[in-house]
C-alpha positions in Angstrom: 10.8 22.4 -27.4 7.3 22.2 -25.8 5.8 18.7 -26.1 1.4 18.0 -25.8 -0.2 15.1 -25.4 -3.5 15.5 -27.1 -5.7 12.3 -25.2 -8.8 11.5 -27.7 -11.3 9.9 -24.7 -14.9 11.5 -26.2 -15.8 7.9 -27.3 -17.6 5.5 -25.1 -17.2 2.2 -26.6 -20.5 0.9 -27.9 -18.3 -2.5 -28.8 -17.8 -3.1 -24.9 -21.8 -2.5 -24.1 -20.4 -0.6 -21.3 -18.7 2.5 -21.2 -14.4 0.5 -21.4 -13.3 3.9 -20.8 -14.5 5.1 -17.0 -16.6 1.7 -15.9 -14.2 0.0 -13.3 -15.9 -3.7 -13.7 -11.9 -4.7 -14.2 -10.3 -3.1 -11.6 -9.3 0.7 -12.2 -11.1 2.8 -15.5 -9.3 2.6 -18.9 -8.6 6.5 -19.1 -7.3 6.8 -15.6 -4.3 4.0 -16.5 -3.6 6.3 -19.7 -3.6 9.4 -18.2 -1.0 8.0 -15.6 1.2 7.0 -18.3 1.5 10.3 -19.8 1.2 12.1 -16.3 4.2 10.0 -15.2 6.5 10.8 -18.4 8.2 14.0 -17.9 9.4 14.3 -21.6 5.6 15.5 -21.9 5.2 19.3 -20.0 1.1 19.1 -21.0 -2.0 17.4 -21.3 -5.2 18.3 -23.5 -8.1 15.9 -22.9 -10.8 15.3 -24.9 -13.4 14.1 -23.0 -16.3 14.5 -20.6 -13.8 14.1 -17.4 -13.7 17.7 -16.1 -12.8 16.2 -13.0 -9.5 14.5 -13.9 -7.6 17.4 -13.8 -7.8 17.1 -9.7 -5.9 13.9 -10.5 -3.2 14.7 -13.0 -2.7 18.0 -12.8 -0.6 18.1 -16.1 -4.2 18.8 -17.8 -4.4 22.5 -18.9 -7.8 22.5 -20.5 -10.9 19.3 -20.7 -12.6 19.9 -23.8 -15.3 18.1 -25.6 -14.6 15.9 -28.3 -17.0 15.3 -31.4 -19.1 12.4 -33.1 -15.9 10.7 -34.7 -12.5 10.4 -33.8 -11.2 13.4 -36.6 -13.7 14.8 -35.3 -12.5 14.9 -31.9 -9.2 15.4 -33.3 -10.0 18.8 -34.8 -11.8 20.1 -31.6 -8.1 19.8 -30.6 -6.4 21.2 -32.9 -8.8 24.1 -33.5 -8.8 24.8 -29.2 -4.9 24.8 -29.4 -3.6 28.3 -30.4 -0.3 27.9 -33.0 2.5 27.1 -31.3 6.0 27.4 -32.9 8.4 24.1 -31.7 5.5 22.6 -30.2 5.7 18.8 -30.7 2.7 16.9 -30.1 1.5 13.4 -29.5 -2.2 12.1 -30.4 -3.2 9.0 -28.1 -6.6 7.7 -27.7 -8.0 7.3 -24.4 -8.3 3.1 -25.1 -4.7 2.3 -25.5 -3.5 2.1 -21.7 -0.6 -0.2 -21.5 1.7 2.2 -23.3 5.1 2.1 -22.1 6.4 5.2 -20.4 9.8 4.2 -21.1 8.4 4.1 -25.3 7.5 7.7 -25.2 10.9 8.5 -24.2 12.8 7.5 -26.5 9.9 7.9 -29.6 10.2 11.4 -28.5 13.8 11.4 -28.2 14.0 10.5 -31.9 14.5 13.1 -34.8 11.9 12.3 -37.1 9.0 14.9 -36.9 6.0 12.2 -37.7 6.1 8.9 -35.7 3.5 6.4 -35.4 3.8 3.6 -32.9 2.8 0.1 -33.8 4.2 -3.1 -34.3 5.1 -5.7 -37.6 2.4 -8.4 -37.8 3.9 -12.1 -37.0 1.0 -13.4 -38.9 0.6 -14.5 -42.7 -1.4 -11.7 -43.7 -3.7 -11.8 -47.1 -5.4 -9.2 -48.7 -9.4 -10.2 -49.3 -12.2 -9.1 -52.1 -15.5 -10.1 -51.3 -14.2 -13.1 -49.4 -11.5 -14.4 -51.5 -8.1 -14.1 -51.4 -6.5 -12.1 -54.2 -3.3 -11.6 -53.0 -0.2 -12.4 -50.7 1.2 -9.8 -48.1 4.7 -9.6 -46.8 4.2 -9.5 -43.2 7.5 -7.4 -42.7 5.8 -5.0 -44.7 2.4 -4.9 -42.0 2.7 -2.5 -39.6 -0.3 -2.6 -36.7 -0.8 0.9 -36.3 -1.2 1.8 -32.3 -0.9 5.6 -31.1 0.4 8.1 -30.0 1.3 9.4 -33.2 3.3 12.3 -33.3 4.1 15.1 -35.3 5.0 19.0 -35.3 1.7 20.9 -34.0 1.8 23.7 -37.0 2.3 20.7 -39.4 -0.5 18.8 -38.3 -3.1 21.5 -37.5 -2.6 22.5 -41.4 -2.4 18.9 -42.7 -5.7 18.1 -40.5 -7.2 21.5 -41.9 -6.8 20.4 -45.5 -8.0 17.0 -45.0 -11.7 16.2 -47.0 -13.1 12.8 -45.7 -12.4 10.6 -42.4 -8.8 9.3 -42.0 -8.2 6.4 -40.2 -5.2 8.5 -38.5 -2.6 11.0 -38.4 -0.5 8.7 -40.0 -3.4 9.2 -43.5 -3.4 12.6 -42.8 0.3 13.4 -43.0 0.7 11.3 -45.8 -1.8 13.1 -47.9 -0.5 16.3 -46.8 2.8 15.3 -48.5 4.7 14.2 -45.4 7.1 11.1 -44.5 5.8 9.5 -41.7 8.1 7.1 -39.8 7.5 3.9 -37.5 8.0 3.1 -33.9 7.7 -0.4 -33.3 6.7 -0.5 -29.4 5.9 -3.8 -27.1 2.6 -5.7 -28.1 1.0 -4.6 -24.8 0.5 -1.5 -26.0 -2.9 -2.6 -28.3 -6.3 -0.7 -28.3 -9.2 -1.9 -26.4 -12.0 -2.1 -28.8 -14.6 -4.8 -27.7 -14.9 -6.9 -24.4 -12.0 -10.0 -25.2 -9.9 -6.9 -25.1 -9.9 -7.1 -21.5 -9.0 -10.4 -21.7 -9.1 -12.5 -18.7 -9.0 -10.6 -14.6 -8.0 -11.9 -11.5 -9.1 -11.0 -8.0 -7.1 -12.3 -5.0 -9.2 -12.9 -1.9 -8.0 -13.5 1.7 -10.2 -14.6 4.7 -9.8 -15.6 7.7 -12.1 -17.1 10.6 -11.5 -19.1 14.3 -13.7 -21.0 16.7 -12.6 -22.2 20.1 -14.1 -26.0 21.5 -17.0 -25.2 23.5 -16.9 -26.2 27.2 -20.7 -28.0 27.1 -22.7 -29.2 23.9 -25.2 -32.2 23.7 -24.3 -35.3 22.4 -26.1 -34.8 19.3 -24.3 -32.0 18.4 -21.3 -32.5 16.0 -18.2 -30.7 14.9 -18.4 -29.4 11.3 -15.3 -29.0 9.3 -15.6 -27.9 5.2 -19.4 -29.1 5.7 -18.4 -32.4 6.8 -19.6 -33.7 10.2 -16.7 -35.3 11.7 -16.6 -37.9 14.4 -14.9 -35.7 17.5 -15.8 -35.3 20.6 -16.2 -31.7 20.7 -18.0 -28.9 19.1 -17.2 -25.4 18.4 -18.7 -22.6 20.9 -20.6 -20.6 17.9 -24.1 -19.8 16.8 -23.9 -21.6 13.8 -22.0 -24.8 13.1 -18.8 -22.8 13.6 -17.4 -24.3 10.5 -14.2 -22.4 10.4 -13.2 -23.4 6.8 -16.7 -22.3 5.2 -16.1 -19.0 7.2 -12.8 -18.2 5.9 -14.0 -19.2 2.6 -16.8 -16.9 2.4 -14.5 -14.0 3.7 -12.6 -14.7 1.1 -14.7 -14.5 -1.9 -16.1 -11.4 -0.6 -12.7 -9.7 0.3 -12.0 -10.4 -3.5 -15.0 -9.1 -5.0 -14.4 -5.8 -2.6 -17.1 -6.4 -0.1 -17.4 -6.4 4.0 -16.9 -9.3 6.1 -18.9 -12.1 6.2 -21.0 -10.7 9.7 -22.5 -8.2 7.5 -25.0 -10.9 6.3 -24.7 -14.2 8.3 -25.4 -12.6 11.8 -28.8 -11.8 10.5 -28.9 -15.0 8.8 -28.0 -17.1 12.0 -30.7 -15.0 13.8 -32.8 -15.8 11.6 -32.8 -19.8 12.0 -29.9 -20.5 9.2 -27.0 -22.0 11.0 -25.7 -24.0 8.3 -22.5 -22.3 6.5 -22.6 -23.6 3.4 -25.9 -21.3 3.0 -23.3 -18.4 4.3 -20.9 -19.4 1.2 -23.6 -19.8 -1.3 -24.5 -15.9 -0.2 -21.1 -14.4 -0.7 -21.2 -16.0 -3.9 -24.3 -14.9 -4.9 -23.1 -11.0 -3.9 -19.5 -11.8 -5.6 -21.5 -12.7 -9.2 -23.7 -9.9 -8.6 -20.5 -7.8 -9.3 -18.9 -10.0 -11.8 -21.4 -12.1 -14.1 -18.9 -14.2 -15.1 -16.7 -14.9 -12.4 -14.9 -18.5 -12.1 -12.8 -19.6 -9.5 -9.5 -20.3 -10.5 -8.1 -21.9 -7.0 -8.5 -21.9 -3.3 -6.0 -22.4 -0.7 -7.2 -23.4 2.9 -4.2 -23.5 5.9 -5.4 -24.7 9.3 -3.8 -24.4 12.6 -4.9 -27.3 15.2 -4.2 -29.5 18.1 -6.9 -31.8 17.0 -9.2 -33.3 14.9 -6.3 -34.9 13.2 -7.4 -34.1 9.7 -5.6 -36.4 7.5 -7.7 -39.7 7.7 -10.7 -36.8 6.0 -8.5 -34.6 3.7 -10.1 -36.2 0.8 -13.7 -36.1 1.7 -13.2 -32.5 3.0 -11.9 -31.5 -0.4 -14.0 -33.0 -2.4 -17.0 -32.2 -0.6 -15.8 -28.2 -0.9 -15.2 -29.1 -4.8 -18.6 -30.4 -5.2 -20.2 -27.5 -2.8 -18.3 -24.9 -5.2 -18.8 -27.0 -9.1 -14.5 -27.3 -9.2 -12.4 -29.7 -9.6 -10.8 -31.2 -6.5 -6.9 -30.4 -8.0 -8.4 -26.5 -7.4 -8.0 -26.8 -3.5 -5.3 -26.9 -1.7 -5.6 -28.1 2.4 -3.0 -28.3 4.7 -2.9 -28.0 8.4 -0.1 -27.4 11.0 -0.1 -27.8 14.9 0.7 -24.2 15.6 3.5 -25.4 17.9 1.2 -26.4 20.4 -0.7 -22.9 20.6 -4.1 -24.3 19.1 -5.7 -26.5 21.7 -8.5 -24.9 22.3 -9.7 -24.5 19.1 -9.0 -24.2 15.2 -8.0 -21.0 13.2 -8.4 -21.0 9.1 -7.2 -19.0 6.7 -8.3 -19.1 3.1 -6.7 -17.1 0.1 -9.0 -17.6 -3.2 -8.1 -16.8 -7.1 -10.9 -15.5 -8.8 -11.1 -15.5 -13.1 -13.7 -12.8 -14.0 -14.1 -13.5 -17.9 
């Protein structure tokens, strides 16, 4: 038996006030972590997509035909169903383009079982009550709710004539089946598999960031100049041979954020900006920031981890001012950085390395 997957992705999700389907804001698109799923499964020989995305087909090659889609999803659904030509044994599976965390392992064994219509979803865990004009009227058994997902799946013939017959907008197969006269049967998959409908969908996204910077001592500075560590001046001796203040930690730092947010290196900006007059780094952080929330409106840090490698300054009688002074530099709270330093087994005399890994929330 042949077996479709019919993906509904002519919507564009006015909810979102962004396109949720193709705009990769939260890492990779919507559609192209659906089509994987169904690309990956081989209980499913073929793909028809319904959609603008001509160009997908380079990408999952089990996509026979891209076809447009109409103003509603029955609408869209039809398009289908009227491009398909009848197909005896011909199972088929109707999945919108917004539900991406299905489980491959699910559509195996939904397919593998014998019922002909199958819709998957899961039993609300909520007390559920039905509402008139909002008041309660009456009591619903949650074992009785079923939170309808997709794919659905049916027989092709069966549903092309039960979809044919059909006079108004269904919510679903599932409501077109049933008026049709057909038993339709439940799945219940994992949670993860839920629509994305509006932006709190998403839910919360994280971007790791790693950076990484290193100064060696300079062999002649004046006595006014100082050694600058996390943007705090520290009483030592030396300074760092750079054109700025060589503040290693602010360097790594700002690496960081960018190499999160999926930018270049820090040089790309801060060499013109030390040319320029501006040696302090803080001003370098502050503008990988700015770029990062550029990208990401809403981006938070979540943590930041700093590891130095040094002979000297011995950094313990500062840790605290260090990391508060970063906290306050960055609006976090101090328990959000982690500092620790190591001798590097005697290999960091002549200067100090940083690395800097960063957590990013993007809301």
């Amino acid at each position: 038996m042949k077996t479709l997957a019919i993906i509904l992705a002519a919507g564009t999700g006015d909810r979102c006030g962004f396109d949720k389907l193709r705009d990769d804001r939260f890492g990779r698109p919507v559609l192209h972590r659906t089509m994987e799923k169904f690309q990956q499964c081989d209980a499913i020989d073929e793909i028809l997509l319904v959609g603008p995305d001509k160009e997908l087909q380079k990408s999952f090659p089990k996509i026979s035909a891209v076809i447009s889609g109409g103003k509603t999803r029955f609408q869209s659904l039809k398009c289908a169903l009227d491009f398909l030509p009848s197909q005896e044994n011909c199972r088929v599976l109707v999945h919108n383009g917004a539900n991406p965390d299905v489980k491959i392992s699910e559509l195996k064994a939904a397919l593998a079982r014998p019922e002909k219509n199958l819709i998957f979803g899961f039993f609300s865990p909520n007390a559920v009550k039905k509402v008139v004009d909002g008041k309660v009227i009456d009591f619903l058994n949650p074992a009785e709710i079923f939170e309808t997902q997709t794919p659905q799946i049916s027989d092709l013939e069966m549903l092309k004539k039960a979809a044919k017959n059909f006079t108004g907008e269904p919510r679903d197969e599932a409501e077109i089946l049933t008026a049709a006269g057909e038993d339709v049967f439940v799945f219940e998959c994992s949670r993860v598999n839920e629509k994305v409908t509006d932006l709190s969908d998403f839910g919360p996204r994280f971007r790791i960031g790693v950076g990484e910077d290193s100064h060696r001592f300079a062999e002649k500075f004046s006595s006014e100049e100082t050694l600058v560590l996390g943007g705090v001046k520290l009483d030592f001796p030396k300074k760092f041979d750079a054109n700025s203040d060589g503040d290693v930690i602010l360097h790594a730092l700002a690496n960081a954020i960018l190499s999160a947010v999926g930018e270049g290196p820090l040089s790309d900006f801060a060499d013109e900006m030390c040319t320029g007059g501006e040696t302090n780094s803080q001003k370098y952080v502050e503008r990988a920031l700015d770029i990062a929330r550029e990208k990401f409106e809403n981006l938070e840090i979540e943590n930041i981890a700093i590891s130095l490698e040094l002979e000297e300054p011995k950094l313990k009688p500062m840790h605290e001012k260090i990391v508060e002074n970063l906290a306050q530099m960055l609006t976090i709270h101090p328990n959000q950085i982690g500092l620790s330093y190591t001798t590097g087994e005697k290999m960091r005399a002549a200067g100090v390395r940083a690395r800097t890994e960063i957590l990013l929330r993007i809301a």
